[in-house]
C-alpha positions in Angstrom: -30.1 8.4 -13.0 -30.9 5.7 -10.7 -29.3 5.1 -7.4 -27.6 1.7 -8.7 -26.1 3.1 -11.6 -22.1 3.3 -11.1 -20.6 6.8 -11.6 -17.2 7.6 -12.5 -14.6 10.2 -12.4 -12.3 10.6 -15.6 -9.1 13.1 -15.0 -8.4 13.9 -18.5 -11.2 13.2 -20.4 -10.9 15.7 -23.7 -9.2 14.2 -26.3 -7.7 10.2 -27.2 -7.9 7.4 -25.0 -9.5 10.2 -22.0 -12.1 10.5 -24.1 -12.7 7.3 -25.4 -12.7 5.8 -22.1 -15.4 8.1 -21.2 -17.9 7.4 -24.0 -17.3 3.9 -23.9 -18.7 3.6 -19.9 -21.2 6.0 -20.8 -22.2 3.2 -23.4 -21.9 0.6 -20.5 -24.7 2.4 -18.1 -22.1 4.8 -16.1 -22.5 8.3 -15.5 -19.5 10.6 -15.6 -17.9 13.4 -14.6 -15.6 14.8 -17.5 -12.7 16.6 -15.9 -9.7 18.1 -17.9 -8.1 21.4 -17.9 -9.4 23.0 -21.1 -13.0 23.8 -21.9 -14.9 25.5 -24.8 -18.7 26.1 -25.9 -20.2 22.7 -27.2 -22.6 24.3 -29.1 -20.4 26.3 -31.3 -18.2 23.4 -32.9 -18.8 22.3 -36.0 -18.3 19.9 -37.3 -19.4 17.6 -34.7 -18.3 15.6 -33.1 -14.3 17.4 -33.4 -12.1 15.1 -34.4 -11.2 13.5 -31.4 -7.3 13.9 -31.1 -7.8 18.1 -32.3 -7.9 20.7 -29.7 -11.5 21.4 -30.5 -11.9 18.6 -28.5 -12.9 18.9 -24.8 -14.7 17.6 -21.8 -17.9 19.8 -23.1 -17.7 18.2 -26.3 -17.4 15.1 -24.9 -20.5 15.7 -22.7 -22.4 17.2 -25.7 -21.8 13.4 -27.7 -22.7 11.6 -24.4 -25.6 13.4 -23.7 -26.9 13.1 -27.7 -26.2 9.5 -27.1 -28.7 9.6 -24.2 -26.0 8.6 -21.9 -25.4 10.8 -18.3 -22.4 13.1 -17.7 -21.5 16.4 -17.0 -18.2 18.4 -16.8 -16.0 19.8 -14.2 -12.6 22.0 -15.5 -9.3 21.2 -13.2 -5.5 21.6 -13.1 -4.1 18.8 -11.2 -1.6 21.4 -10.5 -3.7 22.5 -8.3 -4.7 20.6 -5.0 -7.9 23.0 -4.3 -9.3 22.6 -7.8 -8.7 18.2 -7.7 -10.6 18.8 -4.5 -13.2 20.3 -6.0 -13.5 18.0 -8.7 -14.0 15.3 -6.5 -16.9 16.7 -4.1 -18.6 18.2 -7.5 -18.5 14.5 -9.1 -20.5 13.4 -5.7 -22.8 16.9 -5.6 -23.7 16.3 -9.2 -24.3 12.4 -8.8 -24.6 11.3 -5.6 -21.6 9.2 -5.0 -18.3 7.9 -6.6 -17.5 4.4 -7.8 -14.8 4.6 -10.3 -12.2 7.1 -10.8 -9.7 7.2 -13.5 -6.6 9.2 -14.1 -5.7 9.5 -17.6 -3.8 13.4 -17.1 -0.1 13.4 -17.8 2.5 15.8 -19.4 5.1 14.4 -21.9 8.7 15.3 -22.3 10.5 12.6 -24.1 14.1 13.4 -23.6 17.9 12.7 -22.3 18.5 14.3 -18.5 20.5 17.0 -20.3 18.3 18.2 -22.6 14.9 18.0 -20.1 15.3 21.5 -18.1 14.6 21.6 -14.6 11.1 23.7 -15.3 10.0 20.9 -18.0 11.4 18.3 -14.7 9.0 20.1 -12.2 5.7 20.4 -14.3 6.0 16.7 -15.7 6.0 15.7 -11.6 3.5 17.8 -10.9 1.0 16.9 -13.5 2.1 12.5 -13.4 2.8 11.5 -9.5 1.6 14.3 -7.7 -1.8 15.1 -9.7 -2.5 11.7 -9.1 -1.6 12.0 -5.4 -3.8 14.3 -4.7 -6.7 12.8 -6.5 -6.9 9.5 -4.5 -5.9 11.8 -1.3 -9.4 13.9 -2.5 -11.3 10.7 -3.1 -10.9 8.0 -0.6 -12.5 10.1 2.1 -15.5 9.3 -0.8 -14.7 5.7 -1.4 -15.0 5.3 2.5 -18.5 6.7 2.4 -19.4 4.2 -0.2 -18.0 1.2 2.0 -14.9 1.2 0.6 -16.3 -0.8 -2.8 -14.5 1.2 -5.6 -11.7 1.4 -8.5 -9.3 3.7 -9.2 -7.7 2.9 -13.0 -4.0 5.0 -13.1 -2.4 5.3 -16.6 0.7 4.2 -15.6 3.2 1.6 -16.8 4.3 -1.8 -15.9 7.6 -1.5 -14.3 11.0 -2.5 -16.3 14.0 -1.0 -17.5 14.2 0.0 -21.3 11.2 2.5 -19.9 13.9 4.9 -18.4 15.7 4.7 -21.8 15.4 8.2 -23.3 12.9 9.8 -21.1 14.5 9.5 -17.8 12.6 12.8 -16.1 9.4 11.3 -17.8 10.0 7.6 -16.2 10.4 8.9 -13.5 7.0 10.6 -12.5 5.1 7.9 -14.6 7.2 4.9 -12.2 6.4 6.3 -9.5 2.5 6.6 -10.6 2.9 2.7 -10.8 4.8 2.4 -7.2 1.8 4.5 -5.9 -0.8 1.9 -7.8 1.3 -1.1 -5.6 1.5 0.7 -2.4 -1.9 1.7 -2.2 -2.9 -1.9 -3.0 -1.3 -3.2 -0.6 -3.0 -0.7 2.3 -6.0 -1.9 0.8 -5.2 -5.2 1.8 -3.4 -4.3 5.3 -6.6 -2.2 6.0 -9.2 -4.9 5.4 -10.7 -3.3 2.2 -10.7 -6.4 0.2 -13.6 -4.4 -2.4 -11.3 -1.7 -2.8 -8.9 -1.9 -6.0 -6.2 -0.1 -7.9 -4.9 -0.9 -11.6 -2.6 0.5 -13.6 -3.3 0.0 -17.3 -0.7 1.0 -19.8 -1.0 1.0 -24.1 0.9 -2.3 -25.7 1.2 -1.0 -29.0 1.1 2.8 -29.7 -2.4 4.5 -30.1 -3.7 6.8 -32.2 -3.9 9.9 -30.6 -3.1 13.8 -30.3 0.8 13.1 -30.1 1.0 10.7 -33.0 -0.7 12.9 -35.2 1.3 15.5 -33.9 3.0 17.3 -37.1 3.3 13.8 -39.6 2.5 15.7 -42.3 0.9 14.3 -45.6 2.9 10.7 -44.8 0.3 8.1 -43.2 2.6 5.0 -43.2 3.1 5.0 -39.5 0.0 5.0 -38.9 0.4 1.0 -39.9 1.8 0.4 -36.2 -1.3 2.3 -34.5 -4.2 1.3 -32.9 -7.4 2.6 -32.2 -8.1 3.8 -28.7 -10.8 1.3 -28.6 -8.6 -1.4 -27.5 -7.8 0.9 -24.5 -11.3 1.6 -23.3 -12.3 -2.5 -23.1 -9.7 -3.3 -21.0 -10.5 -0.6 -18.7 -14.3 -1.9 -18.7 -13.2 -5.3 -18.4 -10.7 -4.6 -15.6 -13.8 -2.6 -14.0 -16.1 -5.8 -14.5 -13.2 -8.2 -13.0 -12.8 -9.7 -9.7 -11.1 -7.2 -6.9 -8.5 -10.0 -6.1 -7.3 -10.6 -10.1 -6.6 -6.4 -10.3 -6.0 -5.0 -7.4 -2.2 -4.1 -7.3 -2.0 -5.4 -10.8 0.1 -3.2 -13.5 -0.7 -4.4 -17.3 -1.1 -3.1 -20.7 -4.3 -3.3 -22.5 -3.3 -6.1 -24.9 -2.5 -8.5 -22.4 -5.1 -8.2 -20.0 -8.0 -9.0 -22.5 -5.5 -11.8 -24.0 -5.0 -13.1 -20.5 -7.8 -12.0 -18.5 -10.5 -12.2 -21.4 -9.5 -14.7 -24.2 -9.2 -12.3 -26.7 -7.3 -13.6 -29.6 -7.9 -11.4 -32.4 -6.6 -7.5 -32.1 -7.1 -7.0 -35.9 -10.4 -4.4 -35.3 -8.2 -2.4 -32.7 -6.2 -1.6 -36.0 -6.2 1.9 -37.7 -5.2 0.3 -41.0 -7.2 -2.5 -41.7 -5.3 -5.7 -41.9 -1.8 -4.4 -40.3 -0.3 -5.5 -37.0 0.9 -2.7 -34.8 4.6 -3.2 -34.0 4.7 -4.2 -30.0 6.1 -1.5 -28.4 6.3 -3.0 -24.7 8.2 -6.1 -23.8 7.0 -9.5 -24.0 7.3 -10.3 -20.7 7.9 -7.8 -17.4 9.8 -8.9 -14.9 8.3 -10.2 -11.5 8.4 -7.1 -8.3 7.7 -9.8 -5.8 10.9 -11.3 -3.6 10.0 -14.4 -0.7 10.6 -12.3 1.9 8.3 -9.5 1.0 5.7 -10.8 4.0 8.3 -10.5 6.9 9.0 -6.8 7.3 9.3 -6.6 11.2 7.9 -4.3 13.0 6.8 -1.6 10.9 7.1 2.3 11.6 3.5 4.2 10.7 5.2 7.8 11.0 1.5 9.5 11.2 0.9 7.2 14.7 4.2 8.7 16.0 3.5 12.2 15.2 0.4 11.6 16.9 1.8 10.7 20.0 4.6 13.6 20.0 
């Protein structure tokens, strides 16, 4: 690979939009580092390629299509449970290819549930997999981002913020929230801190996509799949909010849909569709509400708790 060629990171890279993300920048000139918990000998599947929402899925067998593609990746296996193992994911994506550009975190765990029926145990492991996976990867790559001259993206599968979210699947709202506080926050220290080619974007689905969960168990009944789409639609509006000016996305939380409506002029979703000719029911709101207040710019003097520690 050449020395101009970007390179990116994808956390959960196996199976659905992770992996469709993955091929599709591969497509674009990127190399990348395929990263995901589970991982399998490539050379033993067949069929292939797996169907692409199956278990026999992985970040090997992901590499195996890239690589047949004559596109550049290779694979590193992490829990995001684990801080060591992010770490190591990280410095192996720069050992491997000299740098990092671009990383994406597409890992979560799903509990879709009322408060008293998500156990405390389910609670713990959806935090630790959402918010804090995702903590720990930025923590592991900005020292990386820095090295580069701070002129990188980080895309967080995350959603806008608004109410009817919580409804229903209040523990899971509230790890995948805070992935999209984190995505504001950390915009705005790029900001404060000068790194005006630094951004962070949270991208979230607008109708549902096909994937491992919605084929979960449906049985021989295919009429929902009517209100799917194709994870396509997720993977261009990731490239185009990697292709957009820093200013337009950093800080920005939006779905797929409406950035390439808004963003790109696209007009016509009808060949994101899995059934040809349907429209996939909407399932986020027309409009989110606005985060911003007037006063947001007069906060005072602010406390940085890691300068006092520093003088204690």
């Amino acid at each position: 690979m050449s020395q101009k060629q970007q390179v990116a990171l994808i956390i959960g890279a196996s199976r659905g939009i992770g992996r469709q993300i993955a091929i599709d920048l591969a497509k674009n000139g990127y190399a990348v580092m395929l990263s995901a918990k589970t991982t399998s000998d490539a050379s033993a599947v067949t069929p292939f390629p797996p169907d692409p929402n199956s278990p026999q899925s992985t970040i090997n067998t992901v590499e195996r299509e890239i690589r047949e593609a004559g596109g550049h990746a290779a694979t590193v296996a992490v829990d995001v449970r684990d801080a060591a193992q992010i770490q190591h994911s990280v410095e192996e994506t720069v050992r491997v290819f000299g740098k990092l550009d671009v990383l994406v975190y597409n890992s979560g765990a799903i509990w879709w549930s009322s408060v008293e029926n998500t156990p405390l145990k389910r609670f713990k492991l959806m935090q630790q997999v959402n918010p804090e996976g995702l903590y720990a990867t930025i923590q592991a790559a900005l020292p990386f981002f820095e090295k580069g001259g701070w002129k990188g993206r980080i895309i967080v599968v995350s959603p806008p913020i608004y109410s009817r979210f919580f409804r229903g699947k209040t523990a899971y709202a509230m790890g995948k929230v805070g992935m999209s506080v984190l995505v504001k926050g950390l915009a705005m220290d790029f900001v404060r801190q000068g790194r005006n080619e630094m951004a962070v974007t949270s991208i979230w689905p607008a109708s549902s996509i096909e994937s491992a969960a919605t084929e979960h168990n449906k049985g021989s009944d295919t009429s929902y799949k009517k209100d799917l789409r194709k994870p396509t639609i997720f993977s261009d509006a990731v490239l185009a909010m990697l292709r957009a000016p820093h200013q337009i996305v950093n800080g920005l939380l939006d779905t797929d849909e409406d950035f390439l409506r808004e963003k790109c002029g696209v007009s016509d979703f009808s060949k994101y569709s899995v059934i040809p000719e349907s429209t996939p029911r909407r399932i986020m709101p027309a409009k989110f509400p606005v985060l911003e207040v007037a006063e947001q710019d007069d906060e005072g003097q602010r406390m940085d708790s890691a300068k006092v520690r520093a003088k204690i």
